[in-house]
Phi, psi and omega in degrees: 000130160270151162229160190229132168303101205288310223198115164213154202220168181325121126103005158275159159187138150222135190218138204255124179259122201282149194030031179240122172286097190289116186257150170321302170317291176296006165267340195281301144358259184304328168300332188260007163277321171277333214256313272208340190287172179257322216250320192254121157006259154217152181225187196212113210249170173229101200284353184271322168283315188098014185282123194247145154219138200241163139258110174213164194260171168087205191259180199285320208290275210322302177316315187289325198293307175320308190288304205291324191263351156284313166259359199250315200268090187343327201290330200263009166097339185271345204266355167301327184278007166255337160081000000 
């Protein structure tokens, strides 16, 4: 699955994830994985765009790394539910 950097400013991203029809569940999901992160803030997902807006402390690669292994890496449970 890709996602692409819609918007990004010190310590912000908002990143669109591209071809997943984005459900209440799969939003609830990824947002409470991402939030639960160390590296990120807060982050806050939109199910109707398909749209992430991330907050993060540290550096942006620790964020990316966090976001990538949220949609990429099978161990965390999140990539079934794009099936």
């Amino acid at each position: 699955m890709k996602c692409t950097i819609l918007h990004e400013s010190r310590g912000r991203m908002r990143v669109h994830v591209n071809a997943v029809r984005m459900t209440l569940h799969r939003a609830d999901v990824l947002e409470a994985y991402l939030n639960h992160s160390e590296v990120i803030e807060h982050a806050k997902v939109y199910e109707r765009t398909g749209d992430v807006l991330i907050k993060y402390k540290g550096s942006r690669a620790g964020a990316v790394t966090v976001l990538s292994h949220s949609l990429f890496n099978p161990g965390t449970g999140f990539t079934g539910y794009f099936g």
